[in-house]
PDB file of N, CA, C and O in Angstrom, chain B, residues numbered from 101:
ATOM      1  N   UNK B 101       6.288  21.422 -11.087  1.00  0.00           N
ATOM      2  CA  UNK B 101       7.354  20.516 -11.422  1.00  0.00           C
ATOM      3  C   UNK B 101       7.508  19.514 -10.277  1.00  0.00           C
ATOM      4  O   UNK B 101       8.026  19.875  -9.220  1.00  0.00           O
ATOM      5  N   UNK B 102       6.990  18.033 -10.494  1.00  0.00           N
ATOM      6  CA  UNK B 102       7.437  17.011  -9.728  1.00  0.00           C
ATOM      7  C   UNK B 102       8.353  16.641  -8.886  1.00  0.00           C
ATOM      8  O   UNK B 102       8.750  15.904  -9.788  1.00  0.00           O
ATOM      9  N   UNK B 103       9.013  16.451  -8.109  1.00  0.00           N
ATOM     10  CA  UNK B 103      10.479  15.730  -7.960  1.00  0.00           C
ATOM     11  C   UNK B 103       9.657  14.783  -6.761  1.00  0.00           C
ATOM     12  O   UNK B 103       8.777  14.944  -5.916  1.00  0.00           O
ATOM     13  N   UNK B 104      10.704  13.507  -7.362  1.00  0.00           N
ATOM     14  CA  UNK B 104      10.019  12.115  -6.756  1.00  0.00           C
ATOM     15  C   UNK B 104      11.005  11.515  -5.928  1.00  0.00           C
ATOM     16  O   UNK B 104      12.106  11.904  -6.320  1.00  0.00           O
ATOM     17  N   UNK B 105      11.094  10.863  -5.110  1.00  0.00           N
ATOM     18  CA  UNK B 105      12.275  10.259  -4.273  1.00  0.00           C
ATOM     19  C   UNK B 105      11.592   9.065  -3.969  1.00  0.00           C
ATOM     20  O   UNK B 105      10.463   9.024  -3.479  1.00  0.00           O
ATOM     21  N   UNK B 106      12.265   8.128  -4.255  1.00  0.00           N
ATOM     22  CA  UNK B 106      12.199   6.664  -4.327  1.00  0.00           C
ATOM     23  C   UNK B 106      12.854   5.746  -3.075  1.00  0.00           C
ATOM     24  O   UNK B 106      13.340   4.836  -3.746  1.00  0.00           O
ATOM     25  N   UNK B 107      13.081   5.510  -2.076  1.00  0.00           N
ATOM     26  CA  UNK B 107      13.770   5.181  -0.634  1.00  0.00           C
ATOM     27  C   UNK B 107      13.964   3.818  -1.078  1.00  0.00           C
ATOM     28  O   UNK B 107      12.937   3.389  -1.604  1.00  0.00           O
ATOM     29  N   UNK B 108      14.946   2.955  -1.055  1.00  0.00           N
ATOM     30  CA  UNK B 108      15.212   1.458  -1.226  1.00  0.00           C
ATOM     31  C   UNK B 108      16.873   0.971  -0.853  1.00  0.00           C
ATOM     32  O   UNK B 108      17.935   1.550  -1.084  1.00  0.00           O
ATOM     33  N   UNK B 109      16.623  -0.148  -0.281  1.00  0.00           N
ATOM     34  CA  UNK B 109      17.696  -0.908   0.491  1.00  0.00           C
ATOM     35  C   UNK B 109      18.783  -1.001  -0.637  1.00  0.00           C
ATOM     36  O   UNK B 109      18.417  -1.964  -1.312  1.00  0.00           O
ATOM     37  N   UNK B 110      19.733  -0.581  -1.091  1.00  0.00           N
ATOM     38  CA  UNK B 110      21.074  -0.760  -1.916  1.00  0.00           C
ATOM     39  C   UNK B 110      21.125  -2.718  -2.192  1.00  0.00           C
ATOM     40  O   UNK B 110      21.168  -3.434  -1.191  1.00  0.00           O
ATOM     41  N   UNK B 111      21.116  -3.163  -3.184  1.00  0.00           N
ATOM     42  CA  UNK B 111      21.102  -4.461  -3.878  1.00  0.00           C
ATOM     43  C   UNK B 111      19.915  -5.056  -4.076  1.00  0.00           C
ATOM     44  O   UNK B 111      19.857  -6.187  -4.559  1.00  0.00           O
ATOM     45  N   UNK B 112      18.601  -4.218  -3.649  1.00  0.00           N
ATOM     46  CA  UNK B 112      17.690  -5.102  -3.671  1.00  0.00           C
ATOM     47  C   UNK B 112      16.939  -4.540  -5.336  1.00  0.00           C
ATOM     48  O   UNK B 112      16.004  -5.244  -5.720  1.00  0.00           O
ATOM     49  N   UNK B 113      17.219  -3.699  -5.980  1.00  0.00           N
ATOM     50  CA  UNK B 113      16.866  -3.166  -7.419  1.00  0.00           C
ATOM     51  C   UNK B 113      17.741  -3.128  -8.402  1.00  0.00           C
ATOM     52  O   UNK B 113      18.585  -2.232  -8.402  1.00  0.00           O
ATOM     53  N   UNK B 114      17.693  -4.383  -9.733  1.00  0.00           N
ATOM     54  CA  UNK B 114      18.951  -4.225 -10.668  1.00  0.00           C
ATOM     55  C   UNK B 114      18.815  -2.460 -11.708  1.00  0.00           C
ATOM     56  O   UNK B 114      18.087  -1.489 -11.504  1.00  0.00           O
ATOM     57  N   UNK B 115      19.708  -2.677 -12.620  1.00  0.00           N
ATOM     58  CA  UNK B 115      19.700  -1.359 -13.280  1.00  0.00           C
ATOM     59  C   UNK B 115      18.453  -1.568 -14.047  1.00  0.00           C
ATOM     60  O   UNK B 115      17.762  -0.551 -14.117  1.00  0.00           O
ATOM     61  N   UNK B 116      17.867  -2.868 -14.785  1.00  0.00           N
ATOM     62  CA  UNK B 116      16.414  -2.565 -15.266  1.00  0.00           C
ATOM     63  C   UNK B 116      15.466  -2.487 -14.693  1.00  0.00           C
ATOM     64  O   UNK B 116      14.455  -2.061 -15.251  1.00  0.00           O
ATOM     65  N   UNK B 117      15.459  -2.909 -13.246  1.00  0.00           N
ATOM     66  CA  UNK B 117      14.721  -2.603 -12.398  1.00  0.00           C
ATOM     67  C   UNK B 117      14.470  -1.366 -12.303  1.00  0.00           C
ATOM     68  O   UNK B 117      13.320  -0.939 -12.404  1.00  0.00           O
ATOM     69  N   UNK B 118      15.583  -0.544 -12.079  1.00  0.00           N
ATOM     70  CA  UNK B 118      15.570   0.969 -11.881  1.00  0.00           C
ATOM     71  C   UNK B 118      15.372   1.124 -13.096  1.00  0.00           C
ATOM     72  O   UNK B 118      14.209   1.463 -12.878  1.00  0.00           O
ATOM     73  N   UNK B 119      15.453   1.195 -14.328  1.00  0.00           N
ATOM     74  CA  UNK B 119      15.080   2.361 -15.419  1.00  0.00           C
ATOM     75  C   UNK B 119      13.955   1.793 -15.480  1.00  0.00           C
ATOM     76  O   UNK B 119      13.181   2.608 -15.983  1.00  0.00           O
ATOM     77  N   UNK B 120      13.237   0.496 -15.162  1.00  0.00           N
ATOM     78  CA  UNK B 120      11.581   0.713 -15.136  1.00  0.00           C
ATOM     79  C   UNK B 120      10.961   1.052 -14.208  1.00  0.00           C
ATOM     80  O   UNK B 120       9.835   1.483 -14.456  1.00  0.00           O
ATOM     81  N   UNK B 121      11.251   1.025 -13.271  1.00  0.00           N
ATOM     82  CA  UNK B 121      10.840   2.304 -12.157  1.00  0.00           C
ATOM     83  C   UNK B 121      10.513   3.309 -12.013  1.00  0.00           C
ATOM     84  O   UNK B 121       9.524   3.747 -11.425  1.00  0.00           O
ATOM     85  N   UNK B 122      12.190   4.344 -13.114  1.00  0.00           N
ATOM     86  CA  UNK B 122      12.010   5.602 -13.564  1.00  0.00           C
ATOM     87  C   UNK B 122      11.074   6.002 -14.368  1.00  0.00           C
ATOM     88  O   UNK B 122      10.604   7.140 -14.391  1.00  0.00           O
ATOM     89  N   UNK B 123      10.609   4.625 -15.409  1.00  0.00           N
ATOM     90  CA  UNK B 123       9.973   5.219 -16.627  1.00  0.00           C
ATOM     91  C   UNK B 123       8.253   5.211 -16.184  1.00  0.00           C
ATOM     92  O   UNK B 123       7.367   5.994 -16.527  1.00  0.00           O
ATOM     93  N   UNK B 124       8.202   4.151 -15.403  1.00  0.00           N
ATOM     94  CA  UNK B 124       6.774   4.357 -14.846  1.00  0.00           C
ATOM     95  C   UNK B 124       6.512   5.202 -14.055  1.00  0.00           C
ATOM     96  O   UNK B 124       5.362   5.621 -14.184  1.00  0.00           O
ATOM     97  N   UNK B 125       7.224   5.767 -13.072  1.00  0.00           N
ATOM     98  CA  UNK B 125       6.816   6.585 -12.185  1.00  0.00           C
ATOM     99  C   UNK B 125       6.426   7.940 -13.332  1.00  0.00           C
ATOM    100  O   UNK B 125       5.358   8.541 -13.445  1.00  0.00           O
ATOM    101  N   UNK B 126       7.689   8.127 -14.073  1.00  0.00           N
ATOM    102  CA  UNK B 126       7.401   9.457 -14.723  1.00  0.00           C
ATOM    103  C   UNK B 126       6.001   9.272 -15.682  1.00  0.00           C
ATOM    104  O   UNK B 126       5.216  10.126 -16.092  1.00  0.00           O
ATOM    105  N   UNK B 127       6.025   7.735 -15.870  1.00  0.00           N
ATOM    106  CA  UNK B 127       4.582   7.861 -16.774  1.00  0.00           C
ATOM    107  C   UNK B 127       3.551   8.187 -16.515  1.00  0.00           C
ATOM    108  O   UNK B 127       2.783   8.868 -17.194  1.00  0.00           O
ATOM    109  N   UNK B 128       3.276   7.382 -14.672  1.00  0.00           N
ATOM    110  CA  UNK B 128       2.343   7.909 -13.855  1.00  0.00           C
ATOM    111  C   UNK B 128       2.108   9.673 -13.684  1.00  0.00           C
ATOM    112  O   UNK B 128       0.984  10.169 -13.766  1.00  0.00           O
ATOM    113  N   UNK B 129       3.158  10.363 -13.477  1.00  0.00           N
ATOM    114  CA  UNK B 129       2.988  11.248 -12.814  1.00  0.00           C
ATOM    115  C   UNK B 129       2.589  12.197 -14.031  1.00  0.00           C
ATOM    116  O   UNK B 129       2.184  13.336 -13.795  1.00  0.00           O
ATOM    117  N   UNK B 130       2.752  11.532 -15.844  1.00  0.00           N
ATOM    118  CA  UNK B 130       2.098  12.743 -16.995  1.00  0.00           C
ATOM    119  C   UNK B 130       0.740  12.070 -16.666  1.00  0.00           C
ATOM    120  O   UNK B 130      -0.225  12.777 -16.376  1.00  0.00           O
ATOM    121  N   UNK B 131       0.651  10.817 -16.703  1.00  0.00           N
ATOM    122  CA  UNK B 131      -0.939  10.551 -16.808  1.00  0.00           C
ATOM    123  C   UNK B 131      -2.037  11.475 -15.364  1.00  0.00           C
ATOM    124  O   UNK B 131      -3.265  11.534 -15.414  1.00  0.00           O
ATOM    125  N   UNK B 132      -1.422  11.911 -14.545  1.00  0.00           N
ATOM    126  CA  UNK B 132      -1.749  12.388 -13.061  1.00  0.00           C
ATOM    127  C   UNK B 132      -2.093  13.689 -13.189  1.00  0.00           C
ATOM    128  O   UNK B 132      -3.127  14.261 -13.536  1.00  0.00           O
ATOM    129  N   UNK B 133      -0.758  14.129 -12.753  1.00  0.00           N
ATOM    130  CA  UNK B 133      -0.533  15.514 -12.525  1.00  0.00           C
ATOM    131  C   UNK B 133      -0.232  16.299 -14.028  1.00  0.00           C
ATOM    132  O   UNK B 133      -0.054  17.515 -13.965  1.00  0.00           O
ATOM    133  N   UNK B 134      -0.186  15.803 -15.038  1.00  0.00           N
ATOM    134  CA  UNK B 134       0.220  15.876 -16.377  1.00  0.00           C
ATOM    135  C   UNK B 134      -0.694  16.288 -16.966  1.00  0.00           C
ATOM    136  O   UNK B 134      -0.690  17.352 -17.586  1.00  0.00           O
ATOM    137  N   UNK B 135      -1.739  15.428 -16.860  1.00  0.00           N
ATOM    138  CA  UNK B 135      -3.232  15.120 -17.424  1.00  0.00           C
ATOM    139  C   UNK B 135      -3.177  14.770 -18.536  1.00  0.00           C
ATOM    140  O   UNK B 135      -4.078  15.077 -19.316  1.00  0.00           O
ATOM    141  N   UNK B 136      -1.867  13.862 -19.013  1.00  0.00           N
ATOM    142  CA  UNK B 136      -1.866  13.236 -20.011  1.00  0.00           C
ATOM    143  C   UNK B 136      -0.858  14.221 -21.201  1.00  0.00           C
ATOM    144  O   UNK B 136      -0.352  13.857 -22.262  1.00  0.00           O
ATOM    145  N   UNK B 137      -0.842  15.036 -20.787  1.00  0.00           N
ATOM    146  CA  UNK B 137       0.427  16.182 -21.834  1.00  0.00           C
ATOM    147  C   UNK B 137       1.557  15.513 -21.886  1.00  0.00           C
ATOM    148  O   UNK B 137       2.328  15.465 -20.928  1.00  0.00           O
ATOM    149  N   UNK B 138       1.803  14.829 -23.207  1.00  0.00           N
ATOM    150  CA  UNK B 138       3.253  14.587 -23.188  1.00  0.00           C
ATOM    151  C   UNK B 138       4.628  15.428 -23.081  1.00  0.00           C
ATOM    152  O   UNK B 138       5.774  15.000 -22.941  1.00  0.00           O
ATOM    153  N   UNK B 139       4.024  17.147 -23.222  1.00  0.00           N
ATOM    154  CA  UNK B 139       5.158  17.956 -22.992  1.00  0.00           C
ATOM    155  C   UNK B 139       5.247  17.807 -21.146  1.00  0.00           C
ATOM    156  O   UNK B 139       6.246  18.186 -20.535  1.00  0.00           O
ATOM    157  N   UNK B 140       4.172  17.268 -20.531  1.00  0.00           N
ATOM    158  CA  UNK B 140       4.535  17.692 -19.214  1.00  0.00           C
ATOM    159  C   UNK B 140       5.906  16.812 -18.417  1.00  0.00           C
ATOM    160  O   UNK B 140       6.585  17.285 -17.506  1.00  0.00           O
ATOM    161  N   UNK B 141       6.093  15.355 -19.070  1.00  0.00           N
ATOM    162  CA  UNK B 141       7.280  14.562 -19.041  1.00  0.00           C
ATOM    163  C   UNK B 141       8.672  15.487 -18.834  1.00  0.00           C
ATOM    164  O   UNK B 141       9.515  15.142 -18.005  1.00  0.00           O
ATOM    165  N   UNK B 142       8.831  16.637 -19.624  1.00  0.00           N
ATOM    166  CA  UNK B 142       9.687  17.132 -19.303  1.00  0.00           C
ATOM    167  C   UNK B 142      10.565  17.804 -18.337  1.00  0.00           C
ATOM    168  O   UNK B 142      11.727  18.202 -18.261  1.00  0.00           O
ATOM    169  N   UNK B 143       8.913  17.726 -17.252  1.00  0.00           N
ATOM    170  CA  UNK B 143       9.176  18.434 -15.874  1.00  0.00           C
ATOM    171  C   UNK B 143       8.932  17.839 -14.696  1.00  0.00           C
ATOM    172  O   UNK B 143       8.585  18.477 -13.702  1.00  0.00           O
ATOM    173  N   UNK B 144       9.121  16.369 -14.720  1.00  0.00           N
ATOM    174  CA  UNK B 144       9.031  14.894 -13.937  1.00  0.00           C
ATOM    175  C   UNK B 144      10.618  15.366 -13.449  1.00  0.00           C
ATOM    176  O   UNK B 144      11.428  15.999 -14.125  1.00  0.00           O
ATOM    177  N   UNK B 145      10.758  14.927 -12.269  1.00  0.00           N
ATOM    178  CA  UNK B 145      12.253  14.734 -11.858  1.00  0.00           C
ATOM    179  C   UNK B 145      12.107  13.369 -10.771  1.00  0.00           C
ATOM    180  O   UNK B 145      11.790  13.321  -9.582  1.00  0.00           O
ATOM    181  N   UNK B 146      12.496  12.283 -11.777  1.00  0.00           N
ATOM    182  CA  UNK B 146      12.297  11.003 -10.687  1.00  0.00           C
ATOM    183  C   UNK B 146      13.925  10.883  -9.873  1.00  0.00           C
ATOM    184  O   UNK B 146      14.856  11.326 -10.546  1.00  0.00           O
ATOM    185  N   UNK B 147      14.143  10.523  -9.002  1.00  0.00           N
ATOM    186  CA  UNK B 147      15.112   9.724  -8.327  1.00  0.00           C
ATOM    187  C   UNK B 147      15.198   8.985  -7.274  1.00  0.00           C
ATOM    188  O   UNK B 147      14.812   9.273  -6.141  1.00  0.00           O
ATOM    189  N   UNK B 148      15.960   7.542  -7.814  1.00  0.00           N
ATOM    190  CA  UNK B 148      15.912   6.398  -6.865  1.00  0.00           C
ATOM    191  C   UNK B 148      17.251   6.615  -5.920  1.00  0.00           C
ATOM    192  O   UNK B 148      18.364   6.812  -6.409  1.00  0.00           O
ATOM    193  N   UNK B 149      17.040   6.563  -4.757  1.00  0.00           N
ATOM    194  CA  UNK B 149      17.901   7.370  -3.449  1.00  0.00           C
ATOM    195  C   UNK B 149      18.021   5.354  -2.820  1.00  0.00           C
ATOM    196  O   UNK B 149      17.052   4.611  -2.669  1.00  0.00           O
ATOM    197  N   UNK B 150      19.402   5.014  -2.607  1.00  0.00           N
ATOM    198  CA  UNK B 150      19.775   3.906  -2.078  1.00  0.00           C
ATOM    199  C   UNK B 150      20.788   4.165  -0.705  1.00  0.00           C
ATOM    200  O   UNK B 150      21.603   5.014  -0.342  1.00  0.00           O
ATOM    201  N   UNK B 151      20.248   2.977  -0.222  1.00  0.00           N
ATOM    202  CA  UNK B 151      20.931   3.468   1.071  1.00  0.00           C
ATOM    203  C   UNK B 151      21.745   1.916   1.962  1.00  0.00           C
ATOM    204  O   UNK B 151      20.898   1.145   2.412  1.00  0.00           O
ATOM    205  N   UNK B 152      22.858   1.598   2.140  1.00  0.00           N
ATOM    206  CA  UNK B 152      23.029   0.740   2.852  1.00  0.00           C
ATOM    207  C   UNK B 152      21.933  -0.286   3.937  1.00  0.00           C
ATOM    208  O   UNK B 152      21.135   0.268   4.692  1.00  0.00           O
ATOM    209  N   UNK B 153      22.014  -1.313   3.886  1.00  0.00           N
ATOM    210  CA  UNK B 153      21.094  -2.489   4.244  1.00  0.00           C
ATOM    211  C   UNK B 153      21.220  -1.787   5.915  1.00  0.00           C
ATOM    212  O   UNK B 153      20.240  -1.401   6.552  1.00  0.00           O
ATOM    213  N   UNK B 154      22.635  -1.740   6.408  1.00  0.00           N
ATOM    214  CA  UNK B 154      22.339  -0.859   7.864  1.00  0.00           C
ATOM    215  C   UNK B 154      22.122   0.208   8.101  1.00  0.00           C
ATOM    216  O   UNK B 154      22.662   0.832   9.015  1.00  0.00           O
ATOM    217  N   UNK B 155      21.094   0.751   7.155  1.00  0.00           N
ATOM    218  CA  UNK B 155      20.670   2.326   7.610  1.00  0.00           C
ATOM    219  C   UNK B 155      19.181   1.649   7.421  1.00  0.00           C
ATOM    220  O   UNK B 155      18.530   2.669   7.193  1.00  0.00           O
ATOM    221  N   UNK B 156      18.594   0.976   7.391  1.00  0.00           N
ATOM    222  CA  UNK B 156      17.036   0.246   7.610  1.00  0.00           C
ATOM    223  C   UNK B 156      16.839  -1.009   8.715  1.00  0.00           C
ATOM    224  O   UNK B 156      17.727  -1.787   9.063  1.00  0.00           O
ATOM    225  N   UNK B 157      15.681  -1.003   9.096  1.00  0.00           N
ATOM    226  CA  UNK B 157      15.112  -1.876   9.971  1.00  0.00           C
ATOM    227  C   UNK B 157      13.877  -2.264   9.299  1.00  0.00           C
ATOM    228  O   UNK B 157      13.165  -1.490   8.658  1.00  0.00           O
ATOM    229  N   UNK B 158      13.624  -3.746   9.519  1.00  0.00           N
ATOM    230  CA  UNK B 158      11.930  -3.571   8.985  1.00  0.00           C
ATOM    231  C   UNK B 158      11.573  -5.026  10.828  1.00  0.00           C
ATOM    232  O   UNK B 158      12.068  -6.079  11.231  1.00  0.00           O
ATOM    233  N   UNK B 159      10.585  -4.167  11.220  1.00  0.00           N
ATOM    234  CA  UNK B 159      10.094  -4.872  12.035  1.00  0.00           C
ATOM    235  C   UNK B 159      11.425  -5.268  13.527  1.00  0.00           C
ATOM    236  O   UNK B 159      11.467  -6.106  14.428  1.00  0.00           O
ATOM    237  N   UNK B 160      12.107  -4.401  13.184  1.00  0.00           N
ATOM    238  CA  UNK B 160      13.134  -4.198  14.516  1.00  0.00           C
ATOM    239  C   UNK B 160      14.565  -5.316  14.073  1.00  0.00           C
ATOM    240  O   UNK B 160      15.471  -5.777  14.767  1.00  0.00           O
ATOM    241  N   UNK B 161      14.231  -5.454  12.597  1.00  0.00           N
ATOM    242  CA  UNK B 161      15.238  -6.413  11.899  1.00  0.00           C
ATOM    243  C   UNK B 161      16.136  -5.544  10.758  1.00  0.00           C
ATOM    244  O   UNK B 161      15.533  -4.922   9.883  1.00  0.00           O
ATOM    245  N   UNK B 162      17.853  -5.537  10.829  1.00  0.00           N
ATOM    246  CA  UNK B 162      18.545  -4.863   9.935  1.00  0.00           C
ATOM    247  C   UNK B 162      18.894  -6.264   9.428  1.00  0.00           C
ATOM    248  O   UNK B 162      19.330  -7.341   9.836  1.00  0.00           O
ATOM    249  N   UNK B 163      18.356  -5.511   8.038  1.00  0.00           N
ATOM    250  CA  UNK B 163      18.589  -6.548   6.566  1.00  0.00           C
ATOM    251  C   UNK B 163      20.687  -6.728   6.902  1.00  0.00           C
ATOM    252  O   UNK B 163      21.465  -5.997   7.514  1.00  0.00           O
ATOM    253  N   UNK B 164      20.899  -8.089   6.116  1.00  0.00           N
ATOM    254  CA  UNK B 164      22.231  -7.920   6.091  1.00  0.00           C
ATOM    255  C   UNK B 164      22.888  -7.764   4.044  1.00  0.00           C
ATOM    256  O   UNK B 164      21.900  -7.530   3.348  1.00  0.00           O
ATOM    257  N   UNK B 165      23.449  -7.802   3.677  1.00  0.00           N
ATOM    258  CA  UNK B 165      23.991  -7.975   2.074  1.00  0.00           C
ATOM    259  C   UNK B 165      23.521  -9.520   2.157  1.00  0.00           C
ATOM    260  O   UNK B 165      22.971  -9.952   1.144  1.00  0.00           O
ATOM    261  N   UNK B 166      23.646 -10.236   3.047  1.00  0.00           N
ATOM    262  CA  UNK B 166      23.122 -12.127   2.314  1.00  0.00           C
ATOM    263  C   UNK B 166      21.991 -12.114   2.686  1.00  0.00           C
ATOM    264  O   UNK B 166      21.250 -12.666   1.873  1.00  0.00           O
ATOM    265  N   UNK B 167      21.269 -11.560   3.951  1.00  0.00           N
ATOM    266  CA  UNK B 167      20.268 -11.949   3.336  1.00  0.00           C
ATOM    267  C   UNK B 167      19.282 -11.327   2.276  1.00  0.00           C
ATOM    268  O   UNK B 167      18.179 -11.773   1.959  1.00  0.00           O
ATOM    269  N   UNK B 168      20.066  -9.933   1.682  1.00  0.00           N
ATOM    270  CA  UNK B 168      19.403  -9.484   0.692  1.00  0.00           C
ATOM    271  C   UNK B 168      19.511 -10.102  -0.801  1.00  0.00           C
ATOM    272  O   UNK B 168      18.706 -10.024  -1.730  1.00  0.00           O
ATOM    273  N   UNK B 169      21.135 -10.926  -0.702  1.00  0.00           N
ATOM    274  CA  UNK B 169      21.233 -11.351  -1.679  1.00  0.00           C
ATOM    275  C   UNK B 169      20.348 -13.182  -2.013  1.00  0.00           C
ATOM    276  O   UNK B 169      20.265 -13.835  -3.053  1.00  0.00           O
ATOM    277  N   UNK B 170      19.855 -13.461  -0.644  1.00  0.00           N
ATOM    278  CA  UNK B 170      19.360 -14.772  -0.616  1.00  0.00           C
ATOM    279  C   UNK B 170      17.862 -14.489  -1.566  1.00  0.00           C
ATOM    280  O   UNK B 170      17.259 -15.044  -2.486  1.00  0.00           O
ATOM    281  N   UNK B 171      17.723 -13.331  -0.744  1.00  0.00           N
ATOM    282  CA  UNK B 171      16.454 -12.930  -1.321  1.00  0.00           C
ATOM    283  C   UNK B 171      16.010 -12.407  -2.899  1.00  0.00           C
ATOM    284  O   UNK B 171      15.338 -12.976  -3.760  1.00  0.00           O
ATOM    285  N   UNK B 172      16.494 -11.455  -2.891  1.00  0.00           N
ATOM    286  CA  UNK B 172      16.361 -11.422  -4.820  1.00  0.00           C
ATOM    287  C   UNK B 172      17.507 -11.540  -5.602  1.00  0.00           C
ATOM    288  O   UNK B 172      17.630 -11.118  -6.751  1.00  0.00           O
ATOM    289  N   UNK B 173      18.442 -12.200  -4.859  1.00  0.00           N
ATOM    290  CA  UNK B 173      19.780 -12.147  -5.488  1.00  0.00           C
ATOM    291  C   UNK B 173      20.732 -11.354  -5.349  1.00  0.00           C
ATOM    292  O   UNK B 173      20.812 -10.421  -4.549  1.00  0.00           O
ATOM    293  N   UNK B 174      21.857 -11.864  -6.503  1.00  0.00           N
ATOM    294  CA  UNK B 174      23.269 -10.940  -6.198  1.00  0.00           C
ATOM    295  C   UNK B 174      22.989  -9.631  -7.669  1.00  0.00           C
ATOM    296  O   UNK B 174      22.227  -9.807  -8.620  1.00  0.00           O
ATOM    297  N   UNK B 175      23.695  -8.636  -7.469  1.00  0.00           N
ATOM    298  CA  UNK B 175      24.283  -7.982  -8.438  1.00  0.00           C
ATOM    299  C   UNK B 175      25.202  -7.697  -8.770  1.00  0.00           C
ATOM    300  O   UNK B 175      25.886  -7.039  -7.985  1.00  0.00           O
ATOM    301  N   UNK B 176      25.759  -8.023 -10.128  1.00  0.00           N
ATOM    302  CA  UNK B 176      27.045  -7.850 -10.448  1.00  0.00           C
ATOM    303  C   UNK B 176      27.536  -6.276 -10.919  1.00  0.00           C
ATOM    304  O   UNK B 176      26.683  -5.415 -11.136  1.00  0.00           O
ATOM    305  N   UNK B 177      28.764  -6.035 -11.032  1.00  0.00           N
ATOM    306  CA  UNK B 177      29.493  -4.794 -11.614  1.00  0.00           C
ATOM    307  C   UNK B 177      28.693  -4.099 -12.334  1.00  0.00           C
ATOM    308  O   UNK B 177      28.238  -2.990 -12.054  1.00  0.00           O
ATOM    309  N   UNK B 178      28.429  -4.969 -13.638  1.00  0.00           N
ATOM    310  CA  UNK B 178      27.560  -4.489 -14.383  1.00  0.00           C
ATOM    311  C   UNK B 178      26.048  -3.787 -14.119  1.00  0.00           C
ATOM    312  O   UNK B 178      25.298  -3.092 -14.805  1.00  0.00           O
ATOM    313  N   UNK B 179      26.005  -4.355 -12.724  1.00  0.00           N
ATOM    314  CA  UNK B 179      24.423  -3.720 -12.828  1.00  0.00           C
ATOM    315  C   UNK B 179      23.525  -4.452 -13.341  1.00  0.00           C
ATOM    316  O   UNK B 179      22.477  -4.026 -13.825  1.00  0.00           O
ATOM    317  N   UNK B 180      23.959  -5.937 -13.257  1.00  0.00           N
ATOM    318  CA  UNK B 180      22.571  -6.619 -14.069  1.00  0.00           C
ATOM    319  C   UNK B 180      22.619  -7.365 -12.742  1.00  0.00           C
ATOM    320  O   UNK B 180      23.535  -7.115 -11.959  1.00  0.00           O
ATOM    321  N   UNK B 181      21.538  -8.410 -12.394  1.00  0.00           N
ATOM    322  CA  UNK B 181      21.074  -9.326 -11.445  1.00  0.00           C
ATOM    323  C   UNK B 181      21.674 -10.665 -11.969  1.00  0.00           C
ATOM    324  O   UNK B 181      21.470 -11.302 -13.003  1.00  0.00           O
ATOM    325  N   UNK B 182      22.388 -10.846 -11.026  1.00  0.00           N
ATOM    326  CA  UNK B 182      23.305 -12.395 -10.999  1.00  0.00           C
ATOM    327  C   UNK B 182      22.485 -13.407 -10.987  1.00  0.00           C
ATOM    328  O   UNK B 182      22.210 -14.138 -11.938  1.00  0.00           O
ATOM    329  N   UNK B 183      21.891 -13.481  -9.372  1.00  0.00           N
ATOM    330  CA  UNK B 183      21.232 -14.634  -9.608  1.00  0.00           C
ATOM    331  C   UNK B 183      20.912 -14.711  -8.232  1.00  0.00           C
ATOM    332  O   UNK B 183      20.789 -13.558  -7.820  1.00  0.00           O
ATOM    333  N   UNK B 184      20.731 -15.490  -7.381  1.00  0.00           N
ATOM    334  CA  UNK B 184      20.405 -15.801  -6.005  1.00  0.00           C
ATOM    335  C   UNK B 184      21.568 -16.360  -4.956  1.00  0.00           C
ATOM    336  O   UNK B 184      22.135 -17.279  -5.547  1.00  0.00           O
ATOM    337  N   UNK B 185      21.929 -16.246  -4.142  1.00  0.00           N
ATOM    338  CA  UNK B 185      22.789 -17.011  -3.122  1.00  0.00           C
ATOM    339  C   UNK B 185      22.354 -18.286  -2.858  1.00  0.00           C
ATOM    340  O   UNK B 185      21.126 -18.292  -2.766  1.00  0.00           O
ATOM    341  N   UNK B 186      22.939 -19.573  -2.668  1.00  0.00           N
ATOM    342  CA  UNK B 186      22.381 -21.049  -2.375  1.00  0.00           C
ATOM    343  C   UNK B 186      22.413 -20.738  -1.188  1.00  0.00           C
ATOM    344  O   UNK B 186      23.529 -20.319  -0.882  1.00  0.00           O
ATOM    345  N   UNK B 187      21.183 -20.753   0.238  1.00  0.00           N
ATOM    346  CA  UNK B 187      21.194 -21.208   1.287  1.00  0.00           C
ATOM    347  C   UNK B 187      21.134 -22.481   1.433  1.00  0.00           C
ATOM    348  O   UNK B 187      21.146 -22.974   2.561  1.00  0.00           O
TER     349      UNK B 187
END
């Protein structure tokens, strides 16, 4: 039985982002470790684990919320992707 952990900066993945994430990873892992058994889907355990922009560094740099939102945008309440910040 699988279990998958997914590590990513909090705003940088909308909610369809994440359920296609979920659905590929688990697709990958019947086509893999599965060997293609569609009963084996049942025993995939994906999860996307988010973590505040200041609990990461990339290259000795902590992301901030603008410039994550400059970058792929904002997300709203809903969970869908707004749109981008105007720099």
């Amino acid at each position: 039985m699988p279990y998958i952990t997914i590590s990513t900066v909090r705003g940088i993945l909308d909610a369809a982002q994440k359920k296609t994430l979920l659905e590929r990873v688990t697709d990958l892992l019947v086509e893999v470790e599965g060997q293609g058994n569609p009963e084996f889907r049942r025993n995939v355990w994906v999860r996307i684990e988010e973590q505040e922009p200041s609990h990461w560094s990339l290259g000795g740099m902590q992301p901030t919320s603008e410039i994550i939102a400059s970058t792929f945008g904002t997300i709203g309440a809903d969970g869908v992707r707004v749109g981008r910040l105007k720099t």
